[in-house]
Structure formats: C-alpha cells, structure tokens
mmCIF file as gemmi writes it, N, C-alpha and C atoms, coordinates in Angstrom:
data_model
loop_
_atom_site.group_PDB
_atom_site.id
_atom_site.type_symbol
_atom_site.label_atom_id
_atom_site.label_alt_id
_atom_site.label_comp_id
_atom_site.label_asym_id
_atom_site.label_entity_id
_atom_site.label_seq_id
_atom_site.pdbx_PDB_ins_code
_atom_site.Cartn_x
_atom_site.Cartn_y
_atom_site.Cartn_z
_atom_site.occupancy
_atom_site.B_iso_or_equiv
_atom_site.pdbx_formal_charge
_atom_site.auth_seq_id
_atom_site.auth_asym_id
_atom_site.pdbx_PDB_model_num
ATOM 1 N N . UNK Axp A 1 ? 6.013 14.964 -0.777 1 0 ? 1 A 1
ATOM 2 C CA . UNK Axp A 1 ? 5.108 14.096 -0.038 1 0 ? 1 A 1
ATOM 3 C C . UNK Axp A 1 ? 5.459 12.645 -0.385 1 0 ? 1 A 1
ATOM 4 N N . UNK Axp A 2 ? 5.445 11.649 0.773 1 0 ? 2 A 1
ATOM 5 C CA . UNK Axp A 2 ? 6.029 10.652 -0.001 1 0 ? 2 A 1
ATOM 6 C C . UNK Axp A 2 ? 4.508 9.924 -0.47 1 0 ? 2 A 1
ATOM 7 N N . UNK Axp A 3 ? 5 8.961 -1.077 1 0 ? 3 A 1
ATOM 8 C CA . UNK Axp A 3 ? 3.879 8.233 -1.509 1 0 ? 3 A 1
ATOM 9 C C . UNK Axp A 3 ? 2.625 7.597 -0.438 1 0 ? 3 A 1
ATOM 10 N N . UNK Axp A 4 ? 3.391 7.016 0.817 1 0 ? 4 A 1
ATOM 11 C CA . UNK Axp A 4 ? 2.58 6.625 1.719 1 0 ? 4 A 1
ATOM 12 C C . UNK Axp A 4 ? 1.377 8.048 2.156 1 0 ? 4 A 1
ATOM 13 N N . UNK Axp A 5 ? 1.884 8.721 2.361 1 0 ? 5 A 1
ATOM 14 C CA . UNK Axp A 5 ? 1.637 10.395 2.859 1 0 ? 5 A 1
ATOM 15 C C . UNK Axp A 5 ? 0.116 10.705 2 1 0 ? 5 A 1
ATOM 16 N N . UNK Axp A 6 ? 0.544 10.125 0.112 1 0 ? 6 A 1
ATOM 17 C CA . UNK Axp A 6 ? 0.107 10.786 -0.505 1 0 ? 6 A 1
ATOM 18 C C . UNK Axp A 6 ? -1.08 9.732 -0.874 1 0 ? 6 A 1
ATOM 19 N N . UNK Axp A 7 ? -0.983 8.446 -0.436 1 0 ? 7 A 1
ATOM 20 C CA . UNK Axp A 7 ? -1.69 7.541 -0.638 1 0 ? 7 A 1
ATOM 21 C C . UNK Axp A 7 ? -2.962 7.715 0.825 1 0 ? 7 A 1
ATOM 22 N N . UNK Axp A 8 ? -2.395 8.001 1.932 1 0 ? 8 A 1
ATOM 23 C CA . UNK Axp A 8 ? -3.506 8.32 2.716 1 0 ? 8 A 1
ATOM 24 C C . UNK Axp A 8 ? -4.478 9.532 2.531 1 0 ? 8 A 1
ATOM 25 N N . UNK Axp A 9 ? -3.471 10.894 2.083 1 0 ? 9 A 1
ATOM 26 C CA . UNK Axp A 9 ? -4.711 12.055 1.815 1 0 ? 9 A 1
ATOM 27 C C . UNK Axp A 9 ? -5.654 11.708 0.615 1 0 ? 9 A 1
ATOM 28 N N . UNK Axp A 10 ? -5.29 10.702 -0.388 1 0 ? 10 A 1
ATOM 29 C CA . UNK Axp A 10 ? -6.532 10.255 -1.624 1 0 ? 10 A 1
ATOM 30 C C . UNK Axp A 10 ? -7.088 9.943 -1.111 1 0 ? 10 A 1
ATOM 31 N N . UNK Axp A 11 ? -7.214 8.776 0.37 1 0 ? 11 A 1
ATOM 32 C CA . UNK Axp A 11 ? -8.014 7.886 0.361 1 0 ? 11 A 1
ATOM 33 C C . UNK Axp A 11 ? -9.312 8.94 1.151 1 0 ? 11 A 1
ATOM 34 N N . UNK Axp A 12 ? -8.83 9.846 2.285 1 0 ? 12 A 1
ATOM 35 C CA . UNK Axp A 12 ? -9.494 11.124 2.777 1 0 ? 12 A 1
ATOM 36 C C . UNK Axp A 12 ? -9.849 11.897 2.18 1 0 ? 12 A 1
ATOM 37 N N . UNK Axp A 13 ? -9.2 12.034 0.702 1 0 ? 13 A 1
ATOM 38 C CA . UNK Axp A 13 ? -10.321 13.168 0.463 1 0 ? 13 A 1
ATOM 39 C C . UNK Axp A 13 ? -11.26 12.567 -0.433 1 0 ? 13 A 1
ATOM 40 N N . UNK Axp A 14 ? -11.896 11.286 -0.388 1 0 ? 14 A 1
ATOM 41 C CA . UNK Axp A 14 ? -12.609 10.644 -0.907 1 0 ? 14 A 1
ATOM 42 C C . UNK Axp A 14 ? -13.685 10.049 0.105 1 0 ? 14 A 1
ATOM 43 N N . UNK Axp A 15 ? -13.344 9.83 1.581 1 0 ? 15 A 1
ATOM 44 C CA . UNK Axp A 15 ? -14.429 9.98 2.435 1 0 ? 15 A 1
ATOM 45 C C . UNK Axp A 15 ? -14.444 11.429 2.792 1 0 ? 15 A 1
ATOM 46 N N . UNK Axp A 16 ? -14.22 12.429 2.834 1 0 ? 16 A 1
ATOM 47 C CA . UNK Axp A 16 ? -15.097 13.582 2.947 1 0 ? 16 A 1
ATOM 48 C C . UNK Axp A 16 ? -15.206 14.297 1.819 1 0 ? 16 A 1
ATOM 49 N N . UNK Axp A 17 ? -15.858 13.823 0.489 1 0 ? 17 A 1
ATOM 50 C CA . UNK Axp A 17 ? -16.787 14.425 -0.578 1 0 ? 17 A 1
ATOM 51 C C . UNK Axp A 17 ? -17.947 14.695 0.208 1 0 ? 17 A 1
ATOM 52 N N . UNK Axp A 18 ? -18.437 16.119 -0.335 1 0 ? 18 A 1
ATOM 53 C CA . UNK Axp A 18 ? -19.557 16.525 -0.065 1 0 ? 18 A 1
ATOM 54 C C . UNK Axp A 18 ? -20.588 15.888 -0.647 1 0 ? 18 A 1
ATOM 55 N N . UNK Axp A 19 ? -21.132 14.811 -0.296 1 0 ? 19 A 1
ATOM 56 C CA . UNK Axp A 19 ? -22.322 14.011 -0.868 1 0 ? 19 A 1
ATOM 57 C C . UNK Axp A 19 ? -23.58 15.04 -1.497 1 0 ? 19 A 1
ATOM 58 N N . UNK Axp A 20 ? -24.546 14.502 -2.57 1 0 ? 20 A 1
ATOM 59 C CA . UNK Axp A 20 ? -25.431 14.686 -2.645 1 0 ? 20 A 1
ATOM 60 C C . UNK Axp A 20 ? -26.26 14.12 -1.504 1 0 ? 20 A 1
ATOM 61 N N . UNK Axp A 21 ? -27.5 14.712 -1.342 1 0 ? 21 A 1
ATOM 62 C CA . UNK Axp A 21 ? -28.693 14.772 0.003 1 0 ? 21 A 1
ATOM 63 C C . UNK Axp A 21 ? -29.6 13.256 -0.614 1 0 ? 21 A 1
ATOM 64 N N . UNK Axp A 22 ? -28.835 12.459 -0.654 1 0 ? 22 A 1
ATOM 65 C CA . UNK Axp A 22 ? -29.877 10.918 -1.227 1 0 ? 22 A 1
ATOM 66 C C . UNK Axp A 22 ? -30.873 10.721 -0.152 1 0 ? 22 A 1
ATOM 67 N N . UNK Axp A 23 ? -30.094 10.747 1.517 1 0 ? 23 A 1
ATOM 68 C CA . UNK Axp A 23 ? -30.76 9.971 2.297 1 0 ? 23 A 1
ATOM 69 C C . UNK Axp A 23 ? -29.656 10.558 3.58 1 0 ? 23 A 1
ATOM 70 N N . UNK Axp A 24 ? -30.311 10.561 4.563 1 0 ? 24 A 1
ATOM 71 C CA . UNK Axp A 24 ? -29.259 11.081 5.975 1 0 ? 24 A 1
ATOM 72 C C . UNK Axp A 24 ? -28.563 9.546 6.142 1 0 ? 24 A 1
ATOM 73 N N . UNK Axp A 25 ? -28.349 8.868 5.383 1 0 ? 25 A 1
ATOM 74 C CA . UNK Axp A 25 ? -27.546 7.709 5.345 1 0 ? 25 A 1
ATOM 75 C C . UNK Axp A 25 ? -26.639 7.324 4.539 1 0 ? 25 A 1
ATOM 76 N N . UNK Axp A 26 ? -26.125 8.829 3.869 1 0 ? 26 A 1
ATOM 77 C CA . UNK Axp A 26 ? -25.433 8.574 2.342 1 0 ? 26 A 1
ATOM 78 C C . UNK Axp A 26 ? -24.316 8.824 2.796 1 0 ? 26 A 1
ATOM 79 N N . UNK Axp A 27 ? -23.4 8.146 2.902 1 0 ? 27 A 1
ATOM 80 C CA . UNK Axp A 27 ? -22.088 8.034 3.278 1 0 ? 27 A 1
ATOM 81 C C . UNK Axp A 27 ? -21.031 6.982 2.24 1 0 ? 27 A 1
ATOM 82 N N . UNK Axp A 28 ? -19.738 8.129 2.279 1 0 ? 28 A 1
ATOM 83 C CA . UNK Axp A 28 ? -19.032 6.936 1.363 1 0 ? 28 A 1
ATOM 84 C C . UNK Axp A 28 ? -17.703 5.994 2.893 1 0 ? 28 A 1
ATOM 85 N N . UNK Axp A 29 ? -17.816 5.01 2.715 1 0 ? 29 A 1
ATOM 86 C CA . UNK Axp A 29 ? -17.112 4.082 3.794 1 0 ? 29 A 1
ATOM 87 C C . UNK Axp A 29 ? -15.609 4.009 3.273 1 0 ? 29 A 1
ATOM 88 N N . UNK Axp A 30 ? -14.924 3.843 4.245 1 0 ? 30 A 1
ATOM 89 C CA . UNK Axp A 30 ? -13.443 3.803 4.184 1 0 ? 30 A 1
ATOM 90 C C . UNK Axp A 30 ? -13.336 2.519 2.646 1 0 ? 30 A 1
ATOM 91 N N . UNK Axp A 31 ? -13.708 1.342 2.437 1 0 ? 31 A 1
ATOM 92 C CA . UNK Axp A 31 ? -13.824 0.65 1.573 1 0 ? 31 A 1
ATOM 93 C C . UNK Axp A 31 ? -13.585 1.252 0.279 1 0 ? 31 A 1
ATOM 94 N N . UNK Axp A 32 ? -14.821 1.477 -0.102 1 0 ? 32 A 1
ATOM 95 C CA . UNK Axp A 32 ? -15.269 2.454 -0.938 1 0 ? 32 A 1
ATOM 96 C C . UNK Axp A 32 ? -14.213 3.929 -1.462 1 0 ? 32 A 1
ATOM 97 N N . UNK Axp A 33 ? -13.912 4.295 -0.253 1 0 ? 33 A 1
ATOM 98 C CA . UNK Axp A 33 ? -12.909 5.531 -0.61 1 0 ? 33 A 1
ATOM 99 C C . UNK Axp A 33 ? -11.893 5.103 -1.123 1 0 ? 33 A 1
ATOM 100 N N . UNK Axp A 34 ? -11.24 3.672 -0.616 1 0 ? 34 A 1
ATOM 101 C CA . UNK Axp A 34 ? -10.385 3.74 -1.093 1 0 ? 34 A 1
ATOM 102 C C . UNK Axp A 34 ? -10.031 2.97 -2.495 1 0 ? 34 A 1
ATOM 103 N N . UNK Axp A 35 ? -11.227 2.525 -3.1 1 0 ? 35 A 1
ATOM 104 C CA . UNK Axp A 35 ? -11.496 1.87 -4.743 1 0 ? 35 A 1
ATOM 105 C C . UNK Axp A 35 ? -11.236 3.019 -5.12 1 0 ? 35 A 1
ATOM 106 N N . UNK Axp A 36 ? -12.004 4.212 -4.848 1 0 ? 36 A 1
ATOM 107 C CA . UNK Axp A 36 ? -11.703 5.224 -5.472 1 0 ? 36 A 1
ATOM 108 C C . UNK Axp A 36 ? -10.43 6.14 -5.987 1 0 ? 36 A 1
ATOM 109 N N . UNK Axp A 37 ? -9.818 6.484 -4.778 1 0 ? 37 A 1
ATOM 110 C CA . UNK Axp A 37 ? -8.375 6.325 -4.259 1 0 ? 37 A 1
ATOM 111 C C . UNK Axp A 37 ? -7.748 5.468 -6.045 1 0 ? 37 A 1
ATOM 112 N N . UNK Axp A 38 ? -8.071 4.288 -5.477 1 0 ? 38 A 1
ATOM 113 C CA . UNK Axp A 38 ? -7.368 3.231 -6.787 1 0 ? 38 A 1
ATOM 114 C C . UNK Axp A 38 ? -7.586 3.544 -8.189 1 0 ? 38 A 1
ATOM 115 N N . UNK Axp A 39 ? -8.777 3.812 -8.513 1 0 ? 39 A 1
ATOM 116 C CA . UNK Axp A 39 ? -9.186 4.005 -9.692 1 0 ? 39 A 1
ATOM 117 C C . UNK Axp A 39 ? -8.915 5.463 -10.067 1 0 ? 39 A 1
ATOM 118 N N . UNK Axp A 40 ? -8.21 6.557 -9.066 1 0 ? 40 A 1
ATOM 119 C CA . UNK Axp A 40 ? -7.953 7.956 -9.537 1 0 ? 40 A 1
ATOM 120 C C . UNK Axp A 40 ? -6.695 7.662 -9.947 1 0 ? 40 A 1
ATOM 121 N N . UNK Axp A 41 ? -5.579 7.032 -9.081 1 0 ? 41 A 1
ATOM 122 C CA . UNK Axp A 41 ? -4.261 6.204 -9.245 1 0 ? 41 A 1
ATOM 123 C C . UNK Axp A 41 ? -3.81 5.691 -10.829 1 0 ? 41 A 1
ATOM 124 N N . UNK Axp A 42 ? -5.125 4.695 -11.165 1 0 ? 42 A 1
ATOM 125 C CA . UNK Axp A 42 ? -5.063 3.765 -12.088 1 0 ? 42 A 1
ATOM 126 C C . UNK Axp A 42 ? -4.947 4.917 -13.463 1 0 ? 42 A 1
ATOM 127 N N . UNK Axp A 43 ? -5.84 5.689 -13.44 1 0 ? 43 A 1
ATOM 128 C CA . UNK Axp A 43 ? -5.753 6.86 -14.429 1 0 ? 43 A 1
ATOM 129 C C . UNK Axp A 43 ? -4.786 7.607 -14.759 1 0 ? 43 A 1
ATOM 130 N N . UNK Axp A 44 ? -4.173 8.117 -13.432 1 0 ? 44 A 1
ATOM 131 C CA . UNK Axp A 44 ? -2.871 8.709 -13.561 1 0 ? 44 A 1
ATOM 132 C C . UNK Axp A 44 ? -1.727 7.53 -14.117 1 0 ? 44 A 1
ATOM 133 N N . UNK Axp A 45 ? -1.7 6.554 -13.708 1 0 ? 45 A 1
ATOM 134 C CA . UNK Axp A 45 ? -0.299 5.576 -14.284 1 0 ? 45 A 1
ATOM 135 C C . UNK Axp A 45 ? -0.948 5.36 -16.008 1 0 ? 45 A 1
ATOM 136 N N . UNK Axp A 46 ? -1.841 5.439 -16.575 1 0 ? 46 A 1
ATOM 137 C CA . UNK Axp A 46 ? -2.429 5.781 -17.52 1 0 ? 46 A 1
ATOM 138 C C . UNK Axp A 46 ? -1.832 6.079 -18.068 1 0 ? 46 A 1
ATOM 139 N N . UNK Axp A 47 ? -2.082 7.877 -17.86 1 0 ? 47 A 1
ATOM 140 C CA . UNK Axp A 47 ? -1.679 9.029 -18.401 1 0 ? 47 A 1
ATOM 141 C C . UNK Axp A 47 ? -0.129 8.547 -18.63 1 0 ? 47 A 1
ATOM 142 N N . UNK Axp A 48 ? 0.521 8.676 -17.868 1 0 ? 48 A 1
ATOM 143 C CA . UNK Axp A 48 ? 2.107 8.421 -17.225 1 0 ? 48 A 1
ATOM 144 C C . UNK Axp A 48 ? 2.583 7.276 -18.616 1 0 ? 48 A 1
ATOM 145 N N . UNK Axp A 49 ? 1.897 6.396 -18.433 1 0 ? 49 A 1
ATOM 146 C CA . UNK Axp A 49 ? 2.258 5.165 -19.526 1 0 ? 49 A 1
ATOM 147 C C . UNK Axp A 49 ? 1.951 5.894 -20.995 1 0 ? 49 A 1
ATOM 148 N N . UNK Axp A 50 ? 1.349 6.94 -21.205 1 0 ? 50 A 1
ATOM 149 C CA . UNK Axp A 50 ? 0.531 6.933 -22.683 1 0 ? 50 A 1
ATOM 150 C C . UNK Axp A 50 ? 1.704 7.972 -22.914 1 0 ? 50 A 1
ATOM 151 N N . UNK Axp A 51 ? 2.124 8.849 -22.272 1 0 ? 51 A 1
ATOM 152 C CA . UNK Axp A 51 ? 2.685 9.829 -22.633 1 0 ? 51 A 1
ATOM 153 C C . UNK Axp A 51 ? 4.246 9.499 -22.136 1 0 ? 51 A 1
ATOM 154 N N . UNK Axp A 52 ? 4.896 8.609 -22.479 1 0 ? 52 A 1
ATOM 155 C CA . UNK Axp A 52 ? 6.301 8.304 -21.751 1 0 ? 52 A 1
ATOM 156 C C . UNK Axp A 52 ? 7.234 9.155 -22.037 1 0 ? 52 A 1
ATOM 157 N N . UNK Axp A 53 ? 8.131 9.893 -21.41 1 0 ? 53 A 1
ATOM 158 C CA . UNK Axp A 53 ? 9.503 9.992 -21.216 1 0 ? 53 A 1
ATOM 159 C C . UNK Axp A 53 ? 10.021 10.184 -20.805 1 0 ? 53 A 1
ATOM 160 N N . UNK Axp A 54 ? 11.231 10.842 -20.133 1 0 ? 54 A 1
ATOM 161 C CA . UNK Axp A 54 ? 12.167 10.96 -19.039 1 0 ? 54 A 1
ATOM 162 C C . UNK Axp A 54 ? 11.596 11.458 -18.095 1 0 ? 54 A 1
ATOM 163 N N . UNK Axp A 55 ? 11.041 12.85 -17.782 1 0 ? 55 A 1
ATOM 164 C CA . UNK Axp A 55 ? 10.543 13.642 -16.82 1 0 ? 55 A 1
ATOM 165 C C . UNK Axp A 55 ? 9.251 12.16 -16.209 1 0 ? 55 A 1
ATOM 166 N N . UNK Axp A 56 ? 8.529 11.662 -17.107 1 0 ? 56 A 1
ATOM 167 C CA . UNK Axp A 56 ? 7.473 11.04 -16.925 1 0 ? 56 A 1
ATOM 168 C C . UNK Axp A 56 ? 7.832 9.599 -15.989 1 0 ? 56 A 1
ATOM 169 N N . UNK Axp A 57 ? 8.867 9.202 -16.536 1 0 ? 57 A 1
ATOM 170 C CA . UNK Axp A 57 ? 9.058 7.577 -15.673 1 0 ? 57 A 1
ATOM 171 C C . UNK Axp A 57 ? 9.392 8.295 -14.19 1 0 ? 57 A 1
ATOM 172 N N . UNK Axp A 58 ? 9.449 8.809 -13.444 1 0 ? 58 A 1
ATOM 173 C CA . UNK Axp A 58 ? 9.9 9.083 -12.282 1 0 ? 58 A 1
ATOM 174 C C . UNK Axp A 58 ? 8.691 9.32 -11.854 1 0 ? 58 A 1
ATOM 175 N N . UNK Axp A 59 ? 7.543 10.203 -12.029 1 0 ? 59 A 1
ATOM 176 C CA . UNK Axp A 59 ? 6.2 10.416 -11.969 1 0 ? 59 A 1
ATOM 177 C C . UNK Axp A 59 ? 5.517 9.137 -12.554 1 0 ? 59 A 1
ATOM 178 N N . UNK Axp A 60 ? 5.303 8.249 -12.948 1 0 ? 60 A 1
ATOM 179 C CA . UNK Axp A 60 ? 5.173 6.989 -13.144 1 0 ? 60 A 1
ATOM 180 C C . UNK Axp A 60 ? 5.608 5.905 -12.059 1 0 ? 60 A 1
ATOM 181 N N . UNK Axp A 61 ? 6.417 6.292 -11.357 1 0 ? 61 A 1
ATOM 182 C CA . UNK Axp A 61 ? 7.289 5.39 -10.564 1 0 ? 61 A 1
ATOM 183 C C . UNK Axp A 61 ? 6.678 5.73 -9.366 1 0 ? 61 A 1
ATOM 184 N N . UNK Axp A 62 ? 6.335 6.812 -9.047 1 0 ? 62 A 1
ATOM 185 C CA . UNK Axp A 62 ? 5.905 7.447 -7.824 1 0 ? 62 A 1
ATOM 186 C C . UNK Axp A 62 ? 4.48 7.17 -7.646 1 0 ? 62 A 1
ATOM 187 N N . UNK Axp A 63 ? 4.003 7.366 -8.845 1 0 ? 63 A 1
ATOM 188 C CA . UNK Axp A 63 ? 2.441 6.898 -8.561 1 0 ? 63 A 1
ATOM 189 C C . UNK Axp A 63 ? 2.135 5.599 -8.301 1 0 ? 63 A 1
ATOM 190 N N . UNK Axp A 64 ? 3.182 4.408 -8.937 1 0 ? 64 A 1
ATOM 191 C CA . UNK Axp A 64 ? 3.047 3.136 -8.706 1 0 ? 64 A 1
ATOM 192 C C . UNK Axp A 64 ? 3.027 2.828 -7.113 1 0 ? 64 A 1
ATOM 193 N N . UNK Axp A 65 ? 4.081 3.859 -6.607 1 0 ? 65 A 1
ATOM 194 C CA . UNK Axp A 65 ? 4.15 3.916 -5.292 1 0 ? 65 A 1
ATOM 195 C C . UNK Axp A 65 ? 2.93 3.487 -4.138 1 0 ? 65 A 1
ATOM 196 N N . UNK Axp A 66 ? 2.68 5.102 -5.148 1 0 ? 66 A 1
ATOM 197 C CA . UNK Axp A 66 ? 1.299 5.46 -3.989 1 0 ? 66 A 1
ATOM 198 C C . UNK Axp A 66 ? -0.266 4.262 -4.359 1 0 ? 66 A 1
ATOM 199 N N . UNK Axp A 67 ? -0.234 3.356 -4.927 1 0 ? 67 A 1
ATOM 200 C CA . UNK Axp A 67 ? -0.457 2.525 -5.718 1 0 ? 67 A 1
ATOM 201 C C . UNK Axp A 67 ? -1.254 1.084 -4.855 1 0 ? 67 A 1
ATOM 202 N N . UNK Axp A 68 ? 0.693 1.089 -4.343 1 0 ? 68 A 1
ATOM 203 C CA . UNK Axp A 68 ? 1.004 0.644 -3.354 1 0 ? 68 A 1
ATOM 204 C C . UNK Axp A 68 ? 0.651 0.654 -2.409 1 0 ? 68 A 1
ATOM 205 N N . UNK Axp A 69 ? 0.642 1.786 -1.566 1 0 ? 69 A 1
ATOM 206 C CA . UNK Axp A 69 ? 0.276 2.343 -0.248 1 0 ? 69 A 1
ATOM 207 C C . UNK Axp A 69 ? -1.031 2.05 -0.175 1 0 ? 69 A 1
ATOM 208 N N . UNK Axp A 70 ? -2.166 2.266 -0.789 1 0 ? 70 A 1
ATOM 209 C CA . UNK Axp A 70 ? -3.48 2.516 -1.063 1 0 ? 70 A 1
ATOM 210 C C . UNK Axp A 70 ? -3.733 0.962 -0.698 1 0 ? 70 A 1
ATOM 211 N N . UNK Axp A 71 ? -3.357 0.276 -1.728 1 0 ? 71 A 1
ATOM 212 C CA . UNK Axp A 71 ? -3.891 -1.362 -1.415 1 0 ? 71 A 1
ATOM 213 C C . UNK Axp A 71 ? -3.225 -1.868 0.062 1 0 ? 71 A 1
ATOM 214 N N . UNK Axp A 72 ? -2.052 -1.169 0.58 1 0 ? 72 A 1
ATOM 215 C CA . UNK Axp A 72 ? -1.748 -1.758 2.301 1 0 ? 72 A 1
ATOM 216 C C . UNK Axp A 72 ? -2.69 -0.759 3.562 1 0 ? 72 A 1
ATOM 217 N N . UNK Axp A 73 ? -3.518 0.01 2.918 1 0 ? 73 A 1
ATOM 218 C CA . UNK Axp A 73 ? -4.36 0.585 4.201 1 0 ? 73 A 1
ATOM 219 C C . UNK Axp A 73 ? -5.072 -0.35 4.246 1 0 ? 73 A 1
C-alpha cells in the first residue's frame, strides 16, 4: 500500500468509529479524523525511532511518508 493509499484509509477509519450515543449529533469531522490519523502516525515513528535498526529505518521511512500524505489531505 503506498503511503498516500495508507494515509487516506487512517484518516477513514477514524471518521467511521462507532461513536458512543452522546447526542444524535456526535460525529467525528474530517478535521478531527485526521489529528487523529496524525497522532496514531506520530506514535508509530515513535516506536520506529525508540527501537532502531535495519529492518526498522525502512518502516520508519514509510511512516514518515504516510505522515506526509495525512497533512496534504
């Protein structure tokens, strides 16, 4: 999947979480989904950074990617 690919299904499957019943107005907005999106991202390059090595910088590199993608929707 490339990163763009993989940067749009985060940002979707973050507007269709099954909400809790707050209010028939509880909706999460494209905005919103996609902080989220960012901040699932931000965790993974985390991980990626804490635990470095070969297998890892390429998976590091890729997530920066999708990183990427996320902040140009």
């Amino acid at each position: 999947m490339t990163p763009k690919e993989k940067a749009e299904e985060l940002v979707e499957m973050f507007m269709n979480i099954k909400q809790l019943k707050l209010s028939d107005y509880s909706v999460i907005y494209y905005p919103t989904a996609k902080q989220c999106a960012l901040i699932a991202v931000a965790e993974l390059l985390k991980q990626c950074w804490d635990y470095r090595d070969i297998d890892l910088e390429a998976s590091y590199d890729y997530w920066k990617e999708v990183e990427q993608e996320i902040e140009k929707l």
